[in-house]
Every structure is written in structure tokens, then in C-alpha cells.
PAGU-109935 format. One record per residue (C-alpha): residue in three letters; z, y, x. Coordinates in pm, whole numbers, plus 50000, padded with zeros to 5 digits. Each point is the difference from the previous one (the first is absolute). Layout:
<recs>
ALAZYX
...
</recs>
This chain:
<recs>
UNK500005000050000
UNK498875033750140
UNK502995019950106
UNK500835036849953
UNK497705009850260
UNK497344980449971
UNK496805015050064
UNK498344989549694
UNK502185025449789
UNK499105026850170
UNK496144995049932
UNK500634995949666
UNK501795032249999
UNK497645019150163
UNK497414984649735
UNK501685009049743
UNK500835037350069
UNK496495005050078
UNK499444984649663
UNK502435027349884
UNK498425025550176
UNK496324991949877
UNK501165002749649
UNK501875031150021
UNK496885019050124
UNK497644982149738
UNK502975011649733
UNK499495037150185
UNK496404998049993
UNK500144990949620
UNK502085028449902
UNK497745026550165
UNK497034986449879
UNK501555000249625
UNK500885037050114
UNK497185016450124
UNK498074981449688
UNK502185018049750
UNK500095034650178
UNK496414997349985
UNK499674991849628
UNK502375025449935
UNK497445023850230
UNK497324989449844
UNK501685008949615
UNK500895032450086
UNK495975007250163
UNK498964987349696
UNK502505023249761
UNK499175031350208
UNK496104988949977
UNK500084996349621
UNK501685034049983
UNK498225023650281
UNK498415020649713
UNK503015008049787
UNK500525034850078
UNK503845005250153
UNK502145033450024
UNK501725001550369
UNK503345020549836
UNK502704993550330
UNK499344985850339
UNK502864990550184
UNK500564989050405
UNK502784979450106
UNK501314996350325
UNK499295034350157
UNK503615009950088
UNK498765021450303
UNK496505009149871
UNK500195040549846
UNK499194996749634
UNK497435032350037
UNK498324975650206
UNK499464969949805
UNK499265023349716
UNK496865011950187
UNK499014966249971
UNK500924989049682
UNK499815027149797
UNK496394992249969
UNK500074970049792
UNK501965013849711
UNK497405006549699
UNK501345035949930
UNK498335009250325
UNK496524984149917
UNK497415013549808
UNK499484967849778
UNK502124964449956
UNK500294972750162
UNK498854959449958
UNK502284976750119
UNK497554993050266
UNK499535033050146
UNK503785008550004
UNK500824967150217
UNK497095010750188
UNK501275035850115
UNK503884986749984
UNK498604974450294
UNK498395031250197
UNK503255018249979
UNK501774970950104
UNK497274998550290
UNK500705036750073
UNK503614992450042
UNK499394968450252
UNK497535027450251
UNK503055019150032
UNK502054973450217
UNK503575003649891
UNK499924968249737
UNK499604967250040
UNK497844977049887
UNK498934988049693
UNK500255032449740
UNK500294980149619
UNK499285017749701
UNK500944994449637
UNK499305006349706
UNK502275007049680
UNK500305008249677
UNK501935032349889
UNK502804996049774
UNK498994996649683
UNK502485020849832
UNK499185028350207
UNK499085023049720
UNK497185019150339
UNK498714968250024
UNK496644990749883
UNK498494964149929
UNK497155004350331
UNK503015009650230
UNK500954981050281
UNK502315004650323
UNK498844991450362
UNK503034992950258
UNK499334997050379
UNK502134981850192
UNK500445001950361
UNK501854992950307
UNK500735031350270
UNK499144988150381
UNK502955011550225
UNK500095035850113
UNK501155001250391
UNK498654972950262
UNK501055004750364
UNK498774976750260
UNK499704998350366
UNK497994978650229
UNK497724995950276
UNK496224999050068
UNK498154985750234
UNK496275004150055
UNK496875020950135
UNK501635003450355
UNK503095011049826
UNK502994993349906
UNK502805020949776
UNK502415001149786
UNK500755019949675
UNK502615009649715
UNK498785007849669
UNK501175010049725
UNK498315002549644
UNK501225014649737
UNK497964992149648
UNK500135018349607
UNK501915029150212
UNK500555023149725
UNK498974977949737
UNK496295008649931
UNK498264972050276
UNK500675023050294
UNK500624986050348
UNK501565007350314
UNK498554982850309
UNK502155004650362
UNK499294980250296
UNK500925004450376
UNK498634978150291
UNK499975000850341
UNK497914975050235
UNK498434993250301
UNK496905021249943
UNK501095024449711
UNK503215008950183
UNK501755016849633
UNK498105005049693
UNK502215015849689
UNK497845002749687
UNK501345012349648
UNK497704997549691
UNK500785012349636
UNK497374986849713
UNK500225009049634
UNK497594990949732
UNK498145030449815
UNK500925002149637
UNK501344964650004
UNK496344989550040
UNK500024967550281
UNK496065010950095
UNK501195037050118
UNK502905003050274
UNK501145026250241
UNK501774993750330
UNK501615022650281
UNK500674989850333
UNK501495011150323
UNK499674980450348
UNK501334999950326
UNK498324972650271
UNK499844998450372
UNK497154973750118
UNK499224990950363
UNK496404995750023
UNK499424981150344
UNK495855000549931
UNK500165037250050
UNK503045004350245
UNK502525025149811
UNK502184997349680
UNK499015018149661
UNK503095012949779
UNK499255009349678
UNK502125021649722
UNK498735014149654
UNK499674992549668
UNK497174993149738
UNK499335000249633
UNK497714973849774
UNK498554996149647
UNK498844964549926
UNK497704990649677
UNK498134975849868
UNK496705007949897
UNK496644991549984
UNK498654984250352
UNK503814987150033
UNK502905011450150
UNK499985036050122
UNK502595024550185
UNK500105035750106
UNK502335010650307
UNK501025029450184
UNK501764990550357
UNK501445025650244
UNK500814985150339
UNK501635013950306
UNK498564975650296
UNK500904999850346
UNK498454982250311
UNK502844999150220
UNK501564971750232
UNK497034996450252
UNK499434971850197
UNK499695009050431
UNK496404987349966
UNK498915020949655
UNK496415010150010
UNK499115036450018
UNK498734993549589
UNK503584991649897
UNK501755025050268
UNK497775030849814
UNK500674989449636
UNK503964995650099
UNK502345023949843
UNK500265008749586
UNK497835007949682
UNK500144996849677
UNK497674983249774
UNK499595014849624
UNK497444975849814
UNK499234990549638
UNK498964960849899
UNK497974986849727
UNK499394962250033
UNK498834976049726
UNK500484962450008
UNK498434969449765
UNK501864970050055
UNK498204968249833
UNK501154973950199
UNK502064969649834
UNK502625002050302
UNK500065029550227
UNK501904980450279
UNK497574969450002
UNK497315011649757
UNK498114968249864
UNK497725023449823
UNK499065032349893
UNK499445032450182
UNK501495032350117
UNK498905032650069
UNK501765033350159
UNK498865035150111
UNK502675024550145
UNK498825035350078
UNK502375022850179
UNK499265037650060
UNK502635020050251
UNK500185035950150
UNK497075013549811
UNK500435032349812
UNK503505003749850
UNK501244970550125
UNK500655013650330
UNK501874980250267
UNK499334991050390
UNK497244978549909
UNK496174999249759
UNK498374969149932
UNK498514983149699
UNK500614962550003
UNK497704972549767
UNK500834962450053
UNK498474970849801
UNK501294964949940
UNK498504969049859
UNK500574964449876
UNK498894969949836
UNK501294967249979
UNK498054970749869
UNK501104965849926
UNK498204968550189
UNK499824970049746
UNK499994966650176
UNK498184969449910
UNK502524975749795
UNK503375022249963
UNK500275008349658
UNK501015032449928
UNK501315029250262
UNK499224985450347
UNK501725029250219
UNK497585003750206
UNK498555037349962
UNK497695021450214
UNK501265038150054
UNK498155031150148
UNK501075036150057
UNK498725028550134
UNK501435036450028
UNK498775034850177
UNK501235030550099
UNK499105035150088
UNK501685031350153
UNK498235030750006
UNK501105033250152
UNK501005030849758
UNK500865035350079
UNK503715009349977
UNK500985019049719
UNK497045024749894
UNK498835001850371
UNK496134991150071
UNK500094977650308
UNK501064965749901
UNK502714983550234
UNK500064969850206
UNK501964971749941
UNK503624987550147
UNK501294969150104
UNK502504996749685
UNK497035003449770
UNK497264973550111
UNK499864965949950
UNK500564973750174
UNK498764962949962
UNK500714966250121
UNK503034978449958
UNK501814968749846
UNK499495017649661
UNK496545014750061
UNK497364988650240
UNK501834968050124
UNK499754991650336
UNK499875031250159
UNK503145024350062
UNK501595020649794
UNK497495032850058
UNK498054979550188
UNK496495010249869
UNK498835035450034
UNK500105034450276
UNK502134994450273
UNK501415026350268
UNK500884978650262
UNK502594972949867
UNK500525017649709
UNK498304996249636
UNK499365032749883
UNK498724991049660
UNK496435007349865
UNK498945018149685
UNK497024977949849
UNK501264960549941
UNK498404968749821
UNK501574966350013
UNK499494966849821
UNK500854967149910
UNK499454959849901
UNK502864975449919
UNK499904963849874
UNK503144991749845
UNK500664964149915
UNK503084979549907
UNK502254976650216
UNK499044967149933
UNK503754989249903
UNK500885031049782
UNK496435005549775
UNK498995027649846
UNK503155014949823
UNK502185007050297
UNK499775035250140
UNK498924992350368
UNK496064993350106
UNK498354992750369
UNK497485023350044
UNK497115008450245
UNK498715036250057
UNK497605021550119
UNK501065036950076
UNK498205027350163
UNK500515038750012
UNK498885032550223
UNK501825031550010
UNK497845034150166
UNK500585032650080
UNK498415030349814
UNK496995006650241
UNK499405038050122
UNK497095011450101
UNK500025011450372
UNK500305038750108
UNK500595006749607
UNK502835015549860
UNK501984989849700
UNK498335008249681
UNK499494990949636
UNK496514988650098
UNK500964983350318
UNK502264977649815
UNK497794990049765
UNK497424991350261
UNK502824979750161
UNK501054984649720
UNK495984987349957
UNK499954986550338
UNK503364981849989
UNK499074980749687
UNK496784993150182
UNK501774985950316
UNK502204977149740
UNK497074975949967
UNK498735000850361
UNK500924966150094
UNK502954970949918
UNK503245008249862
UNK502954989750266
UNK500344967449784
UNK502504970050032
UNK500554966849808
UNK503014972949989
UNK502014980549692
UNK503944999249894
UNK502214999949722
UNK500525022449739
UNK503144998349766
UNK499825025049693
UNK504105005649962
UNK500845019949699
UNK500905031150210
UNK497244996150263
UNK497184981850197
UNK500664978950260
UNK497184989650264
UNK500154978150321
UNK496904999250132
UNK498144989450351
UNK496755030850035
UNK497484996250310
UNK497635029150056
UNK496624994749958
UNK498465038350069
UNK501775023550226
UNK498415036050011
UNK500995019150296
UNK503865016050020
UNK500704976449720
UNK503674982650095
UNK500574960549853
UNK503324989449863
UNK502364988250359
UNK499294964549961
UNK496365001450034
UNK500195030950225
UNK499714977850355
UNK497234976449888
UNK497665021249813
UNK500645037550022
UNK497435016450324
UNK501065021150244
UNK501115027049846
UNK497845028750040
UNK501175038550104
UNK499705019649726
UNK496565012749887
UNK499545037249862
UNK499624992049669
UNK502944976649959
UNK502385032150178
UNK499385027249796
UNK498625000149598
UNK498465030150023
UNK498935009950351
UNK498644984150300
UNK502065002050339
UNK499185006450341
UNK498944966750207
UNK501324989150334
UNK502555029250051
UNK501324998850357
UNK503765002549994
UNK500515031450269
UNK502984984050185
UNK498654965950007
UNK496464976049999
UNK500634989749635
UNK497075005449772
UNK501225010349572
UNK497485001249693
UNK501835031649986
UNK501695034350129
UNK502924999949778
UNK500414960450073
UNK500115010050391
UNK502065028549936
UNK502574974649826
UNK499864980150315
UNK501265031750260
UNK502795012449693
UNK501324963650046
UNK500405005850383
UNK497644973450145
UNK498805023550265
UNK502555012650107
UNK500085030949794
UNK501995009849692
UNK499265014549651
UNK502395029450148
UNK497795005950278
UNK496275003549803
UNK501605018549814
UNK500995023550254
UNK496184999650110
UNK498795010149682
UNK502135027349925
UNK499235013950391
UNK496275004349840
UNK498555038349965
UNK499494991249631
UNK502694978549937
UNK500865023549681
UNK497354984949855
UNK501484965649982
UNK503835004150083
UNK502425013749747
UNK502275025550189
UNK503314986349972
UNK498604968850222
UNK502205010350296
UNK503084995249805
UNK498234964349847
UNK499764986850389
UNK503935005750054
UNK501014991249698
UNK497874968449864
UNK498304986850296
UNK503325004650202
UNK501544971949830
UNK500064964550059
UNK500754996749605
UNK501075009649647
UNK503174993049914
UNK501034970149780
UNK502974994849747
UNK502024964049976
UNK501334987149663
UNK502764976950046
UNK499224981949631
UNK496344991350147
UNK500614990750392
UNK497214995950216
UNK497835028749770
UNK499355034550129
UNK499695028549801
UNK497535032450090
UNK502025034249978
UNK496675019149940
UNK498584981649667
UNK502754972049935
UNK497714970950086
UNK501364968050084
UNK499214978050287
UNK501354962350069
UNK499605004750400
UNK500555023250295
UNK496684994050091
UNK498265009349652
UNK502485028149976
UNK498745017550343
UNK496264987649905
UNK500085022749713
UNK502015025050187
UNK497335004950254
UNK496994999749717
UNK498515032849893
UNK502005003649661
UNK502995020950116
UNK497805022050234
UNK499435030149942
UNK496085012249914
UNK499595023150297
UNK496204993050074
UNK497775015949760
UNK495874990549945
UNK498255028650118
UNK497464990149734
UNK501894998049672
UNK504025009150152
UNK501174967649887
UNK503354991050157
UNK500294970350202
UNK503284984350278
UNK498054989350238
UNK496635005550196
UNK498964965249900
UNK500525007449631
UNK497865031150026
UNK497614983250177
UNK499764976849799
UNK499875021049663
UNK496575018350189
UNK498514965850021
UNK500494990349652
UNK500215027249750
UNK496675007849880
UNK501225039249871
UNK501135006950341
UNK496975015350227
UNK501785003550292
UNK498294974950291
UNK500964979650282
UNK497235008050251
UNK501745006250357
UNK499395035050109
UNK498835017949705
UNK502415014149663
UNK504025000450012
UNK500244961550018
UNK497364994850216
UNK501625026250255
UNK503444979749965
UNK498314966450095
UNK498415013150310
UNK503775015750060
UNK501774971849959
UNK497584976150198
UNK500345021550308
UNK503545005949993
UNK500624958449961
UNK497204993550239
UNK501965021850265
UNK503414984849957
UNK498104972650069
UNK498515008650316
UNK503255014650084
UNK502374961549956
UNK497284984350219
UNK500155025650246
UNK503814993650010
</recs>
């Protein structure tokens, strides 16, 4: 006889609770089954009672909303106030008030402060309600408020970057759909961003809003060797219209170039320092696409015009600014898979233009700064190549361009495991992009007709051979908050200057070439093979070889050319008076002083514009930059102010409204270069004599 442990009992066990378990789930099964059949009878009743009635004509006398403890009732009166029938100019049928009760229920849901799903019902008044009539009825809407304050804080990784952030949202802020939007960051790249944002709907209508916002950011851009901080504030209107979703913006911007690298270009060292940008944006955008994050199918389309400086706008800066943007997405059936396959074939293309305005209600227009043009290539953008990798160049730095057109092809398909539903595809690409500078005629000065002639030739040089183009596959994962991509990109066309992502830089990038002419400056051609006067080394230009002797490679300081220059017979013409008291008191020091904070060790604050730095070293870098300088050299051809010889030097080579030239011997500048070359060719002399 089997004992208490026998083996055989516990497979008969085991049998018999899965017995058990089988025939609780068939029991489950049974009992949703009988439910869903009777909610759908019951469904199907009441579709048939509201179809047999949809003519009777119906009096809307009350409508009533339940569950908007926070929500102003001015504001969901806006909304509702509509559907009663004393406000309409004839009745109702039952089918036309459900109709309009549903888009007022629909109206409420665009807001964003109630959940999900809005139900409406129907009711009788009571009938002993002398007011009452027979065709009355009463429409309730019940809904569920979303929460009204989320704070959350994390950290983000991604794009050569990494941060982290606080935010805090604050939702229905005075009951009436507004919202409050705060968010502070600082990172790797974006060293502090602070961003406030204040959006309110107009006249309770979900398709008209209006937002304020105020900024505050500090971003190292390495591509372009200084820092950019930004402060200001801006002001939109967003509707929905015909063509899709449009919005209206004004933006005011304090910028400043500061934080320059030891090696900046003479491009970046003469737009350093502040302006302001005052601008107005109109852009207009048609999304069709079934999934914007990993769009299956559909299309979208954008346009964003931006016009800045011109007439009363005013500012530092004039430009108008057009950009285009395309997409389509297609899906690729497969032979044998029923259905969605996954697969799906995408293209996009987008443009853009910058093209030179006068300031204000002057007639010349201006030429274009650093902080203003664009700037391609990237993880994001043209993949494989560096961020600002495509485009002008001065020396190592990208300068931006003001005429770009880039474009792509991507294959998505589905992991073989996962299918079709889950939210992450392979994909293989094809990218390609160029970026140019706005050509200017040689010898010609800056004009209304010169730009336009420019403008011609530059779109002309767009299709004069390949795009810099690359190619690879990865991942993509479409989170709810954000695309993902991991992806593996191999260049397949490199135009000259262009710069490939790190990884492919050894094994497929050339030589890389000095800088041409036309990748230097946007506007103006430089000088070629400048001899440096203390030394054998050959520049594309005189401000870049004037950098090199301010920087003390030959043995000769900023201090001391500048001594030379104001020893000329016409120095008035190009030195400010006061420079005397500029050489003892600027030059004279080794560097500006610096403020510690005890609460943020290691970080080093600026006492002349409160900047912060996270190193000794980029503390005296920006120190010894032009920002803090004062403007003691003047242009002899339009009296602009600049810190430094090479700045002014370089402003002659590149502004097309200045006519002062650089030819040695002849005109103020001239007369200076001859000057200075004989005075650092006879130190010269002199240390080899000793």
C-alpha cells in the first residue's frame, strides 16, 4: 500500500489542480462571453431606439457637467451654452442634439484637463415641472478632472549629450484650461537652460491658444569654438485653420558669443560680443501621418518664415528666414502576411534660405552672423557626419551657411520576434545634405541688387555636383515621449571641408584641406597666401595672420602692435583716443577677475557679466577673448568699433557695406599693413642679430 509520500499522490494532485485550474478559466471565459453578448444587445437596443427616433424634434431646456470641481463655470458655459435651444434659431431632432452634445464633449477632451472617456446622457425633465414641455429633454456630461500639478526630475542622455532637468507643470491653473510649463536643465553641452511658458486657450476655444515665454540658456558649441548665452522672451498665437496647424510669434532675444576657444577663427572672434535679435514667425504645419514618431503612413508638410531687424523691428540684426520640410511615409505590403506587415518606406526632404535685409528703414541690407545661420550635419540631421559638419568653414570652425537642402530614405521593418505592433523597427537609410554660403560678387559692394544676384548664383551652385551623402542601418524605438535611434552610418560622398561623425573620421574622412575662400567668409573673398610678418607661415587671410602675432607666436604681443599702430601719422583715423589708457589698463593684465561660490565648488563666476565657468582654464579663455575689451579701433571706412586689429581686419574682409580695402600701401588700412609689416619685420632682424 502506497504510503503518505508516495509519489503517485502527488501526480494525481498535480492532475487534478490543473483539472481545477482548466475549469476555472473555461467558467471565466463563459461569463465574459455571456457579458460582452448582453452589453452588446443592450447596445444594439438603444442604436436601434435612438434610430427609430432621430426625427422627433427635441427641446435642449438644461445642460448640466459633472465633475468639474476646478474648471470656472464661465468657462464651460462658453462651451455649453451652445446646445441649449433658446440660443438656436430653430429645434432640435434627437439626432442632431446628440450630435452637437458629442462635439461639445469633443471640445472639452482638446482642452487636456479631463480624462478620458466624456459620457453623455440623456433625460427626461420632471414631468410635473409646470416650464416643462412634452419635446424637452436634459443632457448631463460627466467627466473626470486630470490632476493639476506634476513635478518630475530625471536625466537624458543622447545627441553627444547628456543632462538633467526638474520640471514642473502645473495644468487647469486658474480654472479655464490654462497651463504653466517650468523646466530647468543643465548638461554637458547646454551648460543651464531655465525656460518658463504660460498657455491659455482664447475664448475657451481648444483650436485658438496664446502662450508667453521667457528663457535663459547657456550652450557650448564646440563646432564653432565659443559659448552662446541667450536671455529674452517671446509671444505666440496658435490656430487651426485651413492648410493645418498655424502660429504667429514675436521673439526678442539678447544673444551673446562669448567663452572663446584659444584656437577660435577670426569669423567667430569678429561676431563675438552682444546683439539682440527682434523677429516675427509665421509657420504652418499639416500633419497626416498615422504616427508621427514611426509614421506607417501619411504625410507631413511645414513652412516657417521668419523676418528680423527690418523696419520697426529694429534690433542688432536683419534677415528674412524661409525653411521647408517634407514627408511621406508609405506602407510596403509583403507577399503572404495578412494584414499590416510593418514594413514601410519613408522620405523627407526640407530647405532653407537666409537672405540679407537692411536694418531698420536703412537701404543697405546687412550681412549675416554666426548666431543666425544654419548649420547641418549630425546624429539628428545628416547622419554620419558631425554635428556642423557640412557647410563654410574658417579654419576648424563651422561658420554656418545661409542656403541649405538636405534629404532622406529609410526602410523601416519589424524585428522578427516582436512583429508589427511593437514600437521599435531596424531600418536602413540614405541621407545626404549641403549647406553654402551666400556668394558675393567680387570688388562689389553690398547692395539690394548684389544680393539678389548672389542669392541666384548660390541656388545655382546647390546642384553643381553630389550632396556630402552617407548610408548605414540601426534601431529605432518610438517611446511615447521621444525617438530613439541606434544606428551604424558609413559615408558614401564627402564634398570638400565636410567633417564625418569620429568613428568613421580615420578610415574615410581625406586630409583635411586648409580652408578655401569661400568656405571663410559668406560674403567676401579673402586675401590668399598671406605671409605672417614675424614668421614663414602662409594664412588665407590678414586678419587670420594677425590672430596668429595677438596670440604671441612670434614673439610679439597684442600690446606691442598696438603700440605700432597708434605710432602711425594717421593713426586718428583708426585708433580711438583714449587707447593709451586701454594699453595700461586692459592689455596690462594677465586677467579679469573671477568670483567663487562656495554652494557650487569648482565653478567660477565673471565679475564683468556674471557668466559662469566650470574651469580655471575656460574662465581665463574667456577672460582673454575680445568680449570685455574695450572697442578702441575704429573702421576708417564705416567707424565701426572693434577690440582688436584682427577683428577689424577681419570686419574689412567680410562686410560687404564697408569700402575700406586691404591693399598694402594705399588708403588708411593699407598704410597700417605696410606699418606693421616693417615694424615686425625689424624686431625680427633685430632677435637674430642678438
Amino acid at each position: 500500500m502506497a504510503g503518505p509520500t508516495d509519489p503517485d499522490d502527488g501526480i494525481f494532485e498535480t492532475l487534478r489542480r490543473k483539472d481545477n485550474s482548466a475549469a476555472q478559466e473555461e467558467k471565466t471565459r463563459s461569463v465574459n462571453e455571456r457579458e460582452k453578448a448582453l452589453f452588446e444587445k443592450q447596445q444594439k437596443r438603444l442604436s436601434e431606439l435612438v434610430e427609430a427616433n432621430t426625427t422627433l424634434p427635441c427641446t435642449v431646456s438644461s445642460v448640466r457637467v459633472l465633475g468639474a470641481v476646478n474648471t470656472r463655470p464661465g468657462f464651460l458655459k462658453r462651451i455649453v451654452d451652445p446646445l441649449l435651444s433658446a440660443n438656436r434659431d430653430r429645434p432640435y431632432t434627437l439626432s442632431e442634439a446628440i450630435r452637437e452634445t458629442q462635439f461639445a464633449a469633443d471640445k472639452l477632451h482638446r482642452h487636456g484637463i479631463f480624462h478620458e472617456p466624456i459620457s453623455i446622457s440623456i433625460d427626461r425633465p420632471d414631468r410635473t415641472d409646470p416650464s416643462s414641455t412634452p419635446t424637452d429633454v436634459d443632457l448631463y456630461i460627466s467627466l473626470r478632472e486630470k490632476g493639476r500639478v506634476a513635478f518630475k526630475t530625471g536625466t537624458e542622455a543622447g545627441n553627444a549629450e547628456g543632462s538633467a532637468f526638474t520640471n514642473l507643470y502645473w495644468r487647469n491653473m486658474f480654472g479655464g484650461a490654462e497651463s504653466l510649463n517650468l523646466n530647468a536643465s543643465i548638461g554637458t553641452r547646454t551648460r543651464t537652460a531655465y525656460q518658463a511658458t504660460f498657455e491659455a486657450p482664447i475664448l475657451a476655444d481648444p483650436d485658438v491658444r496664446g502662450e508667453v515665454g521667457a528663457l535663459s540658456s547657456s550652450t557650448q558649441k564646440t563646432w564653432a569654438s565659443h559659448e552662446e548665452v541667450l536671455k529674452g522672451g517671446w509671444t505666440k498665437l496658435r490656430w487651426l485653420g485651413r492648410g493645418g496647424k498655424h502660429e504667429l510669434g514675436y521673439s526678442g532675444i539678447w544673444r551673446q558669443v562669448t567663452g572663446l576657444a584659444e584656437k577660435a577663427s577670426p569669423t567667430v572672434r569678429g561676431d563675438a560680443g552682444d546683439s539682440v535679435k527682434s523677429s516675427v514667425t509665421y509657420s504652418v504645419t499639416n500633419d497626416q501621418r498615422d504616427y508621427p514618431l514611426l509614421p506607417q503612413n501619411g504625410y507631413l508638410t511645414r513652412s516657417t518664415l521668419e523676418l528680423a531687424g527690418w523696419g520697426p523691428l529694429q534690433g542688432d540684426v536683419a534677415f528674412g528666414k524661409a525653411e521647408v520640410e517634407g514627408q511621406g511615409a508609405i506602407p510596403v505590403p509583403i507577399p503572404g502576411v495578412e494584414g499590416n506587415s510593418g514594413v514601410s518606406f519613408t522620405t523627407g526632404l526640407r530647405a532653407g534660405l537666409m537672405y540679407p535685409l537692411p536694418l531698420g528703414f536703412d537701404t543697405r541690407p546687412q550681412a549675416s552672423r554666426i548666431n543666425d545661420r544654419f548649420q547641418l550635419g549630425g546624429p539628428t540631421d545628416v547622419r554620419g557626419f558631425r554635428l556642423g559638419g557640412l557647410g563654410p568653414r574658417d579654419e576648424s570652425d563651422a561658420v554656418g551657411g545661409d542656403l541649405y537642402a538636405a534629404g532622406s530614405a529609410n526602410l523601416l521593418m519589424p524585428l522578427p520576434r516582436l512583429g508589427p505592433e511593437k514600437p521599435i523597427r531596424m531600418q536602413a537609410f540614405v541621407t545626404g545634405g549641403r549647406l553654402l554660403a551666400l556668394k558675393q560678387l567680387e570688388k562689389e559692394e553690398m547692395s539690394s541688387g548684389s544680393v539678389r544676384r548672389g542669392v541666384s548664383s548660390t541656388v545655382a551652385e546647390l546642384g553643381n555636383g553630389l550632396p556630402s551623402m552617407s548610408a548605414g542601418v540601426g534601431l529605432v524605438y518610438a517611446h511615447p515621449v521621444a525617438r530613439f535611434e541606434l544606428n551604424f552610418s558609413l559615408p558614401l560622398v564627402v564634398r570638400r571641408g565636410a567633417l564625418t561623425a569620429p568613428q568613421h573620421e580615420d578610415e574615410h574622412t581625406p586630409p583635411k584641406p586648409r580652408p578655401t575662400p569661400s568656405d571663410a567668409s559668406p560674403l567676401r573673398e579673402p586675401h590668399h597666401d598671406v605671409a605672417c610678418f614675424g614668421c614663414d607661415r602662409l594664412f588665407v587671410s590678414y586678419s587670420s595672420m594677425m590672430l596668429h602675432l595677438e596670440e604671441g607666436a612670434c614673439k610679439i604681443s597684442a600690446r606691442e602692435l598696438g603700440r605700432f599702430a597708434a605710432g602711425a601719422a594717421d593713426s586718428h583715423l583708426y585708433v580711438l583716443p583714449q587707447w593709451r589708457r586701454y594699453i595700461d589698463e586692459v592689455y596690462g593684465r594677465e586677467q579679469i577677475g573671477f568670483d567663487t561660490d562656495i554652494e557650487r565648488e569648482g565653478c567660477y563666476e565673471c565679475v564683468e557679466c556674471r557668466s559662469w565657468f566650470q574651469s580655471l582654464n575656460q574662465a581665463n579663455q574667456h577672460a582673454k577673448s575680445p568680449v570685455h575689451k574695450p572697442l578702441v579701433f575704429k573702421c576708417p571706412g564705416c567707424q565701426t568699433r572693434h577690440s582688436v586689429l584682427s577683428g577689424m581686419l577681419q570686419h574689412v574682409e567680410q562686410s560687404a557695406r564697408c569700402k575700406e580695402g586691404l591693399h598694402r600701401g594705399t588708403g588708411a588700412m593699407g598704410r597700417l599693413l605696410q606699418l606693421l609689416e616693417e615694424r615686425v619685420r625689424g624686431r625680427r632682424v633685430e632677435h637674430r642679430r642678438e
